[in-house]
C-alpha atoms as one frame of an Amber mdcrd trajectory, in Angstrom:
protein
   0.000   0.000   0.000   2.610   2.361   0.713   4.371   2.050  -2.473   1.216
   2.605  -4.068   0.956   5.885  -2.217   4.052   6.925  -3.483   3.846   6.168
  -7.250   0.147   7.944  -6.829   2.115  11.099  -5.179   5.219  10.933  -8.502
   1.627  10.905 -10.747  -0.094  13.410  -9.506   2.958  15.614  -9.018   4.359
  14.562 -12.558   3.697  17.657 -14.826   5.220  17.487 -18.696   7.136  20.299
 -19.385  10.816  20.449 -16.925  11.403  24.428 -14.902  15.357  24.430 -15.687
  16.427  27.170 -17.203  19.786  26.050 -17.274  18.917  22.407 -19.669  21.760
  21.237 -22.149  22.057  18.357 -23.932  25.132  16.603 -25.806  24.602  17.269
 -29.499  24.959  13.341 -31.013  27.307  12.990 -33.913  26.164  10.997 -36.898
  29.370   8.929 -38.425  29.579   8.347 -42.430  30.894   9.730 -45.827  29.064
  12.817 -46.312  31.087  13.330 -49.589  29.025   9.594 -50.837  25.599   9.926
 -48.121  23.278  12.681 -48.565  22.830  14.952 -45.572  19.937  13.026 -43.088
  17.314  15.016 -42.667  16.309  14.976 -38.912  13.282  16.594 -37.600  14.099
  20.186 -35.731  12.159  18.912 -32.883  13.821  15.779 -32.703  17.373  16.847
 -33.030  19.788  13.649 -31.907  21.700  14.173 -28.309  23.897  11.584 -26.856
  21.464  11.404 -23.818  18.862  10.930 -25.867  20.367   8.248 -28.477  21.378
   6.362 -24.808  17.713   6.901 -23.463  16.064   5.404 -26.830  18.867   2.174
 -26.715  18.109   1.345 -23.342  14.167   1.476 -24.493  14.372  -0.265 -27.440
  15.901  -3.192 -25.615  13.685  -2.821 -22.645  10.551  -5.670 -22.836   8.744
  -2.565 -20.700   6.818  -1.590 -23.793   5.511  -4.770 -24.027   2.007  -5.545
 -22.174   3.958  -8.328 -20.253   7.235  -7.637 -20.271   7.985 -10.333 -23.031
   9.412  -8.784 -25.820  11.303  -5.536 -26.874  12.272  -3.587 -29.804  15.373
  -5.884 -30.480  13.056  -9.273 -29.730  11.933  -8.954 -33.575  14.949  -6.566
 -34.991  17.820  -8.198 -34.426  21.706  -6.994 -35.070  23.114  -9.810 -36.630
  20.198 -10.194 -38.862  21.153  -6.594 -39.659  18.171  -5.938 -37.229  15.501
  -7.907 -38.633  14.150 -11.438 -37.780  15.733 -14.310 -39.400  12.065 -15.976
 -38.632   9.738 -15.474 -41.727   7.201 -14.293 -39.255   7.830 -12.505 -35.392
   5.970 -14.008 -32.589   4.249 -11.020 -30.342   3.852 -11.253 -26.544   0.745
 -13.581 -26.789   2.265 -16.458 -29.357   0.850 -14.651 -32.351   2.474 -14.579
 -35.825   2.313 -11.488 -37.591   2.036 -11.178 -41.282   5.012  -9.523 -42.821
   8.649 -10.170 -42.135  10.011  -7.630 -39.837  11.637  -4.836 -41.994  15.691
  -4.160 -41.709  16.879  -1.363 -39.508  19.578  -0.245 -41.843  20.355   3.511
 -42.909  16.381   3.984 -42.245  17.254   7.813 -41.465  17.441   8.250 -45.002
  13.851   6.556 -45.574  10.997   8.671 -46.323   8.395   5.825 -45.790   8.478
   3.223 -43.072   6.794   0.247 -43.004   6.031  -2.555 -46.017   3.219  -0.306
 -46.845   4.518   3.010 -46.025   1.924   3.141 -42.958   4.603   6.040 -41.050
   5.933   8.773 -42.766   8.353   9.404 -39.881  10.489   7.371 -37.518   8.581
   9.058 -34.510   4.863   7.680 -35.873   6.085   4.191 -36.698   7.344   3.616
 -33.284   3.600   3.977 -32.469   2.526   1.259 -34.311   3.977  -2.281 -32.447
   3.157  -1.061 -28.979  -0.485  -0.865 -29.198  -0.396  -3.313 -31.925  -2.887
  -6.827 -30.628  -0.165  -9.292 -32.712   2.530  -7.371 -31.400   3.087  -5.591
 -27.926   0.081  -5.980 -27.025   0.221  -3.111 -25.214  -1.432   0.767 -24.294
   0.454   4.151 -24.253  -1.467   4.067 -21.014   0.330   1.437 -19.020   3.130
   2.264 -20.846   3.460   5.711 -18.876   3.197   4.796 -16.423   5.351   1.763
 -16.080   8.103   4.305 -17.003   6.847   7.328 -14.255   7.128   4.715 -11.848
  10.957   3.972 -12.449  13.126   6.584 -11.033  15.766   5.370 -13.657  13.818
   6.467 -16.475  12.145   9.725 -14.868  16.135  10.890 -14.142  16.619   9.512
 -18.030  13.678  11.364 -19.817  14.847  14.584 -17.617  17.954  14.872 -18.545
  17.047  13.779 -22.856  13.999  15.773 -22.619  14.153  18.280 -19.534  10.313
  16.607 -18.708   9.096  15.567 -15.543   6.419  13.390 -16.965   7.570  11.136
 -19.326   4.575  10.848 -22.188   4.775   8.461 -25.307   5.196  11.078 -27.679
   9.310  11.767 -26.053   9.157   7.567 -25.672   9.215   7.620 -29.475  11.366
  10.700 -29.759  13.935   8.534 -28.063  13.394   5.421 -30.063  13.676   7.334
 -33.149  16.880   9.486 -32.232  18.271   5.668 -31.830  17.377   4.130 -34.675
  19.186   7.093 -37.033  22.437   6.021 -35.811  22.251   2.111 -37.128  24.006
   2.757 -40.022  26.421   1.141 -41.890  28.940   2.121 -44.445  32.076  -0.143
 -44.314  31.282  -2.870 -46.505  33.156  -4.449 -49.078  31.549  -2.453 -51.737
  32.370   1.020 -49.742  35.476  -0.106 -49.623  35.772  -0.360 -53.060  34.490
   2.810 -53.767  37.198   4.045 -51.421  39.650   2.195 -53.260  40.857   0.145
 -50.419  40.111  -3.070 -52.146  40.126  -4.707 -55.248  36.660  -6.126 -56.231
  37.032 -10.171 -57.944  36.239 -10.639 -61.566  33.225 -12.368 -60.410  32.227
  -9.257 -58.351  32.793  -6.960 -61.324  30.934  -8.796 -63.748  28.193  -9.127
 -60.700  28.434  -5.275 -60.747  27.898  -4.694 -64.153  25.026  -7.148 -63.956
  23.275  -5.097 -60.978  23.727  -1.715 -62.909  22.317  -2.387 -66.074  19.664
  -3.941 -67.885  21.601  -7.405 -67.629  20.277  -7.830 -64.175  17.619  -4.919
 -63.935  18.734  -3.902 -60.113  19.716  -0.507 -60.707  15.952   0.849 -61.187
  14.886   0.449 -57.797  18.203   0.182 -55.793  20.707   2.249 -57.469  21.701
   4.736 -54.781  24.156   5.100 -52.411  21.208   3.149 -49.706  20.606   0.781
 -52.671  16.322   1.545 -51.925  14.620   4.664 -53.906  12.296   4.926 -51.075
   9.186   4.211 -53.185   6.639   1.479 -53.826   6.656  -1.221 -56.573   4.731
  -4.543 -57.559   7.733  -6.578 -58.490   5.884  -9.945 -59.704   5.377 -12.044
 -56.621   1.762 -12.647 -57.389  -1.404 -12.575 -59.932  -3.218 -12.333 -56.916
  -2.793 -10.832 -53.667  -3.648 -11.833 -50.296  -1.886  -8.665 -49.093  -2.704
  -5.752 -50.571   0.019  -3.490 -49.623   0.304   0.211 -50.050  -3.759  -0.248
 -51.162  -4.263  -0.923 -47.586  -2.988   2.745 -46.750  -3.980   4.681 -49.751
  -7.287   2.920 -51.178  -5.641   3.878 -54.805  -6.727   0.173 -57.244  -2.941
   1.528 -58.875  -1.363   1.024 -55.567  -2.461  -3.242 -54.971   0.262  -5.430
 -54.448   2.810  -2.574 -54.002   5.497  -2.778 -51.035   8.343  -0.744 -50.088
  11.933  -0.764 -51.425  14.121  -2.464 -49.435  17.686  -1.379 -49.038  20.207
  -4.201 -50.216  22.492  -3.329 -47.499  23.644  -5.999 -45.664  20.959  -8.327
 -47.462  23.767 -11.241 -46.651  22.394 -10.915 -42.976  18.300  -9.989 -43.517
  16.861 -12.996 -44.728  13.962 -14.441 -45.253  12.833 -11.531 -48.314  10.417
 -10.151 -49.390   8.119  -8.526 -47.557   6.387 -11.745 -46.566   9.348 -13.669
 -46.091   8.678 -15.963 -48.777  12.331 -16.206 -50.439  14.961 -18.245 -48.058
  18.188 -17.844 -49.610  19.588 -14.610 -52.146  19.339 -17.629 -54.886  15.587
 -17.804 -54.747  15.097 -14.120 -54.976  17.661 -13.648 -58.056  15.264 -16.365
 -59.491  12.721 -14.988 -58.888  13.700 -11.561 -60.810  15.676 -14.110 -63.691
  12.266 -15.659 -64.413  10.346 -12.678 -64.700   7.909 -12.930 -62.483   4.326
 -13.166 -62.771   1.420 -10.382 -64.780  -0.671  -8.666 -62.737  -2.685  -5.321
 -63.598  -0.671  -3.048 -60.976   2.945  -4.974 -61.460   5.610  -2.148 -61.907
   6.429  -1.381 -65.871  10.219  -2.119 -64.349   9.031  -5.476 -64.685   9.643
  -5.668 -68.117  10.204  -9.254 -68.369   7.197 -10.905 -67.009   5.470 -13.368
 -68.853   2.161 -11.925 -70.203   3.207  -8.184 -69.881   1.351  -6.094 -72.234
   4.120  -3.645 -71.380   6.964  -5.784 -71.393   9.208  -6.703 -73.661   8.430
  -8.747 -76.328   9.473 -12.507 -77.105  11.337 -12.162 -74.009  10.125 -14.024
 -70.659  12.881 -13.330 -67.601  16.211 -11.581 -67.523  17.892 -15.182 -69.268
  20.927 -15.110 -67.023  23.139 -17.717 -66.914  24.032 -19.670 -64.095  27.455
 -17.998 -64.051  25.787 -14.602 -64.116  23.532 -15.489 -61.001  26.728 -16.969
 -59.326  28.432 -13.515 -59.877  25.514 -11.211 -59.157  25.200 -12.826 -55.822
  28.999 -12.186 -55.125  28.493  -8.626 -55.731  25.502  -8.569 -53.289  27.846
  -9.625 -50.682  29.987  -7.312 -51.227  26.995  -5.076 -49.446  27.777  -7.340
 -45.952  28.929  -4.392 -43.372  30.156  -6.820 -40.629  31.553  -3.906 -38.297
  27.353  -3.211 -38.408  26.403  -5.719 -37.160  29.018  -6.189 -34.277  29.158
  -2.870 -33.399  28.854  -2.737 -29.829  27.418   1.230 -29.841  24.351  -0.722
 -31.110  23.973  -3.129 -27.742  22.297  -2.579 -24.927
């Protein structure tokens, strides 16, 4: 009874907005080749500290958010899978699958969209979603508030990130987000070759030239430096869809069967693809794009090589690599494994 009293008295005396007039923060330097990375474009109100980048690492590996203290953040992104789930499906607090393999963590400061379907158009709403989600978390911004009021750790946290005596979801997410900006990773094989600190195989060469032109196809939708052009496409998985996709958020008949870009980064480390985790191994997916895919009304005029295409290209049904070709487009898609990313220990709890 008496420690109820108490966290009833921290409540009641808890008021959102901190009194010191004297507040600083530690401005948070982001690492990586601004001469090859475009400058990341952080929200003014969300401007990264280091005590808040510490406060939203400690959260995102805390199972707090979740309804019973099951399952975090990291519980379905994981770093070594280059901080996805090497499950095709995660498992929330109650046993439940969910429906779409858990998107990579990777360089997501530079995403517009977030999401399969684009649901968040920020870092701060998406970290919304899995908390209150049934299949997920489980859980309510409620409880969630007040789990965290009651710890004196993370009222002493949120004061010093923050300068806020009440700690509300909306700086919860603030922190989250100012955490997941710093996961990125640009010391792979390939940016090393860029840097010309190593010398790329013949096999990786010929995989290059494969990826950046119409040989392989790749460039269209992950030619940049993030290898993702942070849009939508319908890349032949399916004449008929039991996920609709960006539909779901838009209601646009163009936009069925469309699903985010996902970066290629560290793909060595993300699998299962796709966004329904339907491809196992890098062989399957290059397969996949090698034998066209299949027609559908929305599939992406990228897709030029699908069976049945009206706007395809004619007499021609998949890219027609050889097996060689496969073999060295897949060794230039490992060339995108970052392994100081996913051992780097300023990304554990």
């Amino acid at each position: 009874m008496k420690k109820f009293f108490i966290f009833l008295l921290l409540i009641i005396s808890c008021h959102p907005e901190g009194d010191d007039n004297d507040f600083e923060t530690t401005p948070y330097s982001l690492i990586y080749p601004s001469d090859v990375f475009p400058t990341m474009l952080i929200p003014e109100d969300n401007l990264l500290t280091q005590e808040g980048v510490s406060l939203g690492k400690k959260l995102f590996f805390d199972p707090i958010l979740s309804s019973n203290n099951a399952i975090s953040c990291a519980s379905c992104h994981i770093q070594a899978n280059s901080f996805s789930d090497p499950n095709q499906y995660s498992i929330g607090v109650n046993g439940d699958f969910g429906f779409r393999n858990a998107f990579s963590l990777v360089n997501i400061g530079w995403n517009s969209f977030f999401n399969w379907d684009g649901s968040a158009s920020s870092l701060e709403h998406q970290v919304f979603e899995p908390v209150t989600n049934p299949i997920e978390m489980a859980n309510n911004w409620e409880k969630v508030e007040n789990d965290l009021n009651a710890s004196g750790e993370y009222r002493n946290l949120f004061k010093q990130a923050f300068n806020i005596d009440c700690i509300d979801s909306t700086h919860v997410a603030k922190a989250i987000a100012q955490f997941e900006r710093t996961l990125i990773s640009y010391n792979s094989r390939y940016d090393k070759w860029t840097r010309g600190e190593v010398m790329f195989t013949n096999e990786e060469l010929d995989g290059l030239n494969i990826f950046t032109t119409e040989r392989g196809d790749c460039f269209h939708c992950h030619g940049n430096i993030n290898f993702m052009d942070n849009s939508f496409h319908n890349n032949a998985l399916d004449e008929n869809f039991t996920d609709l996709g960006l539909y779901e958020v838009t209601g646009n008949e163009l936009d069925k069967g469309l699903f985010k870009t996902p970066t290629l980064r560290n793909v060595e480390f993300s699998a299962p693809y796709m966004h329904d985790g339907r491809f196992n191994t890098l062989e399957e997916v290059i397969d996949h794009y090698n034998s066209g895919g299949v027609y559908s009304p929305t599939v992406d005029p990228l897709m030029k090589y699908v069976n049945s295409n009206p706007y395809g290209i004619p007499g021609q049904t998949g890219l027609l690599l050889t097996q060689q070709e496969k073999n060295n487009l897949k060794a230039f898609l490992l060339t995108l494994s970052d392994e100081n990313f996913i051992q780097n220990s300023n990304f554990q709890p």
